[in-house]
N, C-alpha and C positions, 0 to 999 in steps of 0.2 A: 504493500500500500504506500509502504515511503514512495520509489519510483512512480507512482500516480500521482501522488499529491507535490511532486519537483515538475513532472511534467507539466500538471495544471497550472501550478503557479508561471511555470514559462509560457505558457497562452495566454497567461490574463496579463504578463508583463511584455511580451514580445511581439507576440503575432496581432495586431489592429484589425476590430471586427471589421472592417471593410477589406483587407484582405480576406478575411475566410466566407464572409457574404458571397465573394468573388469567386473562390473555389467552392466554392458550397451553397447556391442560390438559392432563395424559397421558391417553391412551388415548381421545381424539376424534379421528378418522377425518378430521374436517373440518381441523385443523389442519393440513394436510399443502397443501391449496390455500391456504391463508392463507401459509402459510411460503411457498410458489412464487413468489406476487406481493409480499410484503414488498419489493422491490426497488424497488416504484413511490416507496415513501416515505425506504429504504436508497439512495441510487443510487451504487452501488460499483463496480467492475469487479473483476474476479475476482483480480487481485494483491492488494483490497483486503479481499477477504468471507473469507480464510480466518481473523485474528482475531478477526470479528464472530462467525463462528458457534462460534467456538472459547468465547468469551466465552458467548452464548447456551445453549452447551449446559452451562456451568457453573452457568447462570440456571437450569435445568431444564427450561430448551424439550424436547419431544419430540423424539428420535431420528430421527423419516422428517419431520418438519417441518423441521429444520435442514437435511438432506438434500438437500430441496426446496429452501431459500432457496440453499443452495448453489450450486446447477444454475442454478436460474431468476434468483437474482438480479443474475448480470453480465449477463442478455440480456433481463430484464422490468423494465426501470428507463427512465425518460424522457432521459438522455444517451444510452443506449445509442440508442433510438429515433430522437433527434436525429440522432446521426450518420449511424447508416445512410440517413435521409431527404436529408442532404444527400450521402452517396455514388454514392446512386441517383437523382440529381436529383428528387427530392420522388416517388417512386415509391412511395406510400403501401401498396398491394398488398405489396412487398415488406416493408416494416417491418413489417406486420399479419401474415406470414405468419412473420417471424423471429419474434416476441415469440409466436405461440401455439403455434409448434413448440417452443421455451423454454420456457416455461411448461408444455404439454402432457406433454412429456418429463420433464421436472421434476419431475413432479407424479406420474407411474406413477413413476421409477427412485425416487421418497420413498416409494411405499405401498410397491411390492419389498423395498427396506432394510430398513422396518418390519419386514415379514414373516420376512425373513432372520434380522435380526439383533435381540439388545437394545441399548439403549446400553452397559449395561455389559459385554457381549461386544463392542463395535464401536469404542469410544473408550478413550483410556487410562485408568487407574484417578485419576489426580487430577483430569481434566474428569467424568468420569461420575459420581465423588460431589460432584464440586458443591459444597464447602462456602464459605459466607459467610467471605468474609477478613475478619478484624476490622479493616483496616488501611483499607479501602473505606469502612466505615461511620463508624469511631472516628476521634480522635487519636491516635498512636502515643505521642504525649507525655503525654495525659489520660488517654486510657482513655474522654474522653468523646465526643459526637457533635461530629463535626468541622464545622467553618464552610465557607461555601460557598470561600472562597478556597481553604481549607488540600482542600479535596475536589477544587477544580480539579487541585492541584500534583498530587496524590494519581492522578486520572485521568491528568493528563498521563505520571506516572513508569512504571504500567502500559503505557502506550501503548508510550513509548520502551522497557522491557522485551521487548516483542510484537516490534516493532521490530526489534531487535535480532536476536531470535529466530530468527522469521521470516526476514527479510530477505536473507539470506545463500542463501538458496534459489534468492530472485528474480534475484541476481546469478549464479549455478548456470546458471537457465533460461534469460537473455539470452546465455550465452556460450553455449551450446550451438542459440540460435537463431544466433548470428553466424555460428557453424561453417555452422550448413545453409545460409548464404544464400550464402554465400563460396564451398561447392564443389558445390555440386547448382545447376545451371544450370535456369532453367524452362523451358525449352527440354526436357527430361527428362522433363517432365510434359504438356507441352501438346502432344505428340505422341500421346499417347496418350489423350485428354479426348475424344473420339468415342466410343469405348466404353462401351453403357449400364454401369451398376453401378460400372464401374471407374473412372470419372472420379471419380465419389462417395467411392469407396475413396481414390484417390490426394488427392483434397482436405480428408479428414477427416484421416489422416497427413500431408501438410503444414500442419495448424492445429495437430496436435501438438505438432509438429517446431519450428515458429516461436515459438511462447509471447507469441503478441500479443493488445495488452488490448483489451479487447469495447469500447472508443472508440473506437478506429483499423481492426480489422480488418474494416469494411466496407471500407474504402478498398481496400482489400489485394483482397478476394475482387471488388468492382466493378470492379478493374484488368483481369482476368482474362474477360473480356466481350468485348473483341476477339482475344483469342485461341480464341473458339469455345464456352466450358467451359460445360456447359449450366448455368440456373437452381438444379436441385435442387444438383449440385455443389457452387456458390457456396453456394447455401444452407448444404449441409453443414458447410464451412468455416464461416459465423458462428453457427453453433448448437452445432459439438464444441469448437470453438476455448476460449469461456469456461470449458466447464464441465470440460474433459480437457487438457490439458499438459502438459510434460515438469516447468515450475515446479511444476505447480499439484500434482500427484503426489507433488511432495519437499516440498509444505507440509503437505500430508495427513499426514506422515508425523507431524509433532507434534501430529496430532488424535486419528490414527484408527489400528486394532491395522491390520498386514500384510493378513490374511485381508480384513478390512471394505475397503480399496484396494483387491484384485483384483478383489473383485465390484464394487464399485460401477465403475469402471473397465470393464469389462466389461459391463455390465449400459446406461450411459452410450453406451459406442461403438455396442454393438448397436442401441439404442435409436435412435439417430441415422441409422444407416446404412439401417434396415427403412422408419425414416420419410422419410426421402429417397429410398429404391427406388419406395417407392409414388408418392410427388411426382412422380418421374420420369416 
């Protein structure tokens, strides 16, 4: 989450919403694929993307592009790729098929949002106006354009704000991954992983459940291999896992209004589950 919240702060002190308006226009259809794969050049994991996009959508990125980067960017980034290829012993197939079910899914549940919702019905009232801090561009002490030193401090102080913010969530969703691993034996689960659908089911509620980062949790779901648990399952696991958690839920919360969390949340699981039944 540090690396998200240094990144952030270098959007809110570097990049002027009028350049990213520029690469990122409202109301182009196509931004919505561009937002999905920004991750190749972002490589975050999703502890880290909630103040990139938080920042972005202050920049005036589009509402279903941000959306998209959301989803797609802890599982369409070349870390993420790396690891699962050395999970799966260089199993290429498999990392091709995680990164376009991430993306793919990504990229509908960002046109839905669109369609759903505006930004400014969807996010709180001080990200969705957006305005220029003068504190990003200026000196606090001139009034004038700040030097690149005095702009680093400036990035850096955002960052640790975000930080700060944020962060307390993340501590939230590790204890409550501690709890499930502590008293739900997997033994509980892999009893039942023969069952079409419901393996798939029970594997997307354990990525929930755990709140592990899209670096490590191939490890996690490649463990699960010899105890039976089919392909699409696993899959399941490292495709809800980034983009749905119990963290990732309590970060939304200082992005995005109630209403805008239940559907996307919803709209996210389903979307996972329909595409792993058919995989199956």
């Amino acid at each position: 989450m540090l690396l998200g919240t240094l990144i952030g702060g270098y959007i809110e002190v570097f990049v002027p919403r009028e350049k990213v308006t520029r690469w990122l226009p409202e109301g182009r259809w196509w931004t919505v694929f561009i937002g999905a794969g920004i991750g190749v050049l972002f490589p975050v994991c999703e502890c880290a993307i909630v103040p990139v996009v938080r920042k972005l959508l202050e920049k005036g990125v589009p509402f279903s592009a941000a959306i998209a980067f959301l989803l797609g960017g802890p599982i369409v980034n070349p870390l993420v790729a790396a690891s699962t290829a050395v999970a799966y012993f260089a199993d290429w197939s498999i990392v091709m098929q995680r990164m376009l079910f991430g993306y793919w899914i990504a990229v509908g549940v960002g046109l839905l949002m669109g369609l759903l919702f505006t930004k400014t019905k969807a996010v709180h009232d001080e990200i969705s106006s957006g305005p220029e801090r003068t504190p990003a561009m200026e000196s606090p002490a001139t009034g004038k354009p700040a030097a690149w030193p005095e702009k680093i401090g400036l990035a850096v102080n955002h960052a640790a704000g975000d930080f700060l913010d944020i962060g307390r969530f993340l501590v939230i969703g590790a204890f409550c991954a501690a709890v499930v691993q502590t008293l739900v034996p997997r033994q509980a689960f892999v009893a039942v992983m023969g069952t079409p659908g419901l393996s798939i089911l029970i594997m997307m509620l354990l990525a929930v459940l755990l709140n592990l980062c899209s670096e490590a949790d191939a490890f996690i779901a490649a463990s699960f291999r010899s105890s039976q648990v089919p392909l699409a399952a696993q899959m399941a696991f490292m495709v809800l896992g980034p983009m749905l958690d119990i963290k990732l839920i309590l970060m939304y919360l200082k992005v995005f209004r109630a209403p805008a969390i239940v559907v996307l949340a919803s709209l996210t699981f389903l979307s996972v589950f329909f595409s792993m039944v058919v995989m199956y």
